[in-house]
N, C-alpha and C positions, 0 to 999 in steps of 0.2 A: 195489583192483581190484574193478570189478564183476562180480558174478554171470553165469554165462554164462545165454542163457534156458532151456538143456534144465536146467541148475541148479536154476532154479526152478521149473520146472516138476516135476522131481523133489521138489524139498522141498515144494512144495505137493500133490502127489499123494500124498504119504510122511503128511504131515499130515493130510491129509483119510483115507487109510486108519486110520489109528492113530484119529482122533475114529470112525470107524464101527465101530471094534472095541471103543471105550470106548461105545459108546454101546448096540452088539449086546449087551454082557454088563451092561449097568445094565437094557436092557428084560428079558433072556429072567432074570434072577437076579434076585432081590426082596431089597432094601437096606431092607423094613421088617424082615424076620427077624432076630434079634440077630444078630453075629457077623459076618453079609456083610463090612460092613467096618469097620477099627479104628474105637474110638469118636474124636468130633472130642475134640481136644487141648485146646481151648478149654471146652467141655463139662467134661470130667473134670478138670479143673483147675479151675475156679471153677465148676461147676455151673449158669452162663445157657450159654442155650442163644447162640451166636455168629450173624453175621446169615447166614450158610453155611447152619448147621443145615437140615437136611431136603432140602438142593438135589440129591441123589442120589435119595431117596426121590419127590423133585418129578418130576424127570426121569424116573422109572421110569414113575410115573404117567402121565406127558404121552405116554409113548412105548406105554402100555397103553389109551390112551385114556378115562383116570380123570379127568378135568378137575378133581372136585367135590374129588375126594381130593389132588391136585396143589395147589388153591389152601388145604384146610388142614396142607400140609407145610411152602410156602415160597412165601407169597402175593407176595410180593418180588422173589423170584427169577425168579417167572414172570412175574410184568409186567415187572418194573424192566431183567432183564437183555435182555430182545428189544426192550426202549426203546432204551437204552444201545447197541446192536451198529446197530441199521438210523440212529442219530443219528452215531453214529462213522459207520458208511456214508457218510452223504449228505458231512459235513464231508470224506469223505477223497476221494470224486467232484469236492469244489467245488475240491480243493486248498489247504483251509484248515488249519488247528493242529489238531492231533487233540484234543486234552485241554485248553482252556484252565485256568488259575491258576483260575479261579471256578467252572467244570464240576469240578476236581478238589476243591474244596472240599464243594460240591453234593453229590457222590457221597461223601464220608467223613461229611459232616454227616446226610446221608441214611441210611449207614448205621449212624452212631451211633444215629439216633432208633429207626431198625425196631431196634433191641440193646435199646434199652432199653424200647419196648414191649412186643416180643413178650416181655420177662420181666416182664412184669406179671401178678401173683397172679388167676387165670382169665382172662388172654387164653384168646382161646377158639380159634386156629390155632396149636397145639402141634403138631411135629411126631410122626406117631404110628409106631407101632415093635409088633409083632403079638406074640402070647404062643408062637407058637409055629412 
């Protein structure tokens, strides 16, 4: 049975509240301070930084209007993901496949490479994290 439309219209108003209230406490709270939030999992387990890293920090920035400091948190993040969302877009307008078998590859292969550069000894966009 399909979704009635006030349905969806609920869970997409439901949704879109919930990203505004994640997104009001990542600008007005600062995720460089220690502590803000758990460390990543992937982080504290093997010590590279995962291709995530700093995307809260990114996102503080962006929503502070820090651009300069946004692209050395998660230069990836910030281009790659408003690539990825307006290209899903246009495919999901055309009524095409959302993800094909070769885009999905694309994106893990992709972010294999950014894993394993950004842990190279002086990359120089390390996510940063303030003393205090």
């Amino acid at each position: 049975m399909a979704p009635s439309a006030s349905h969806t219209r609920v869970g997409v108003l439901g949704a879109g509240l919930g990203l505004a209230g994640a997104l009001t406490y990542i600008g007005l709270g600062d995720p460089h301070r220690p502590g803000f939030f758990p460390a990543c999992p992937f982080k504290t387990l093997t010590g590279f930084e995962c291709p995530a890293c700093g995307g809260l920090r990114m996102t503080h920035d962006v929503l502070t209007g820090d651009l300069a400091a946004a692209v050395v948190d998660n230069v990836f993040l910030l281009i790659g993901l408003p690539a990825l969302l307006v290209w899903l877009a246009v495919r999901w307008r055309a009524g095409r496949r959302l993800l094909p078998p070769a885009a999905a590859v694309t994106i893990v292969l992709a972010l294999l490479a950014w894993t394993v550069v950004r842990n190279w000894p002086g990359f120089p966009l390390v996510p940063t994290v303030s003393a205090g």
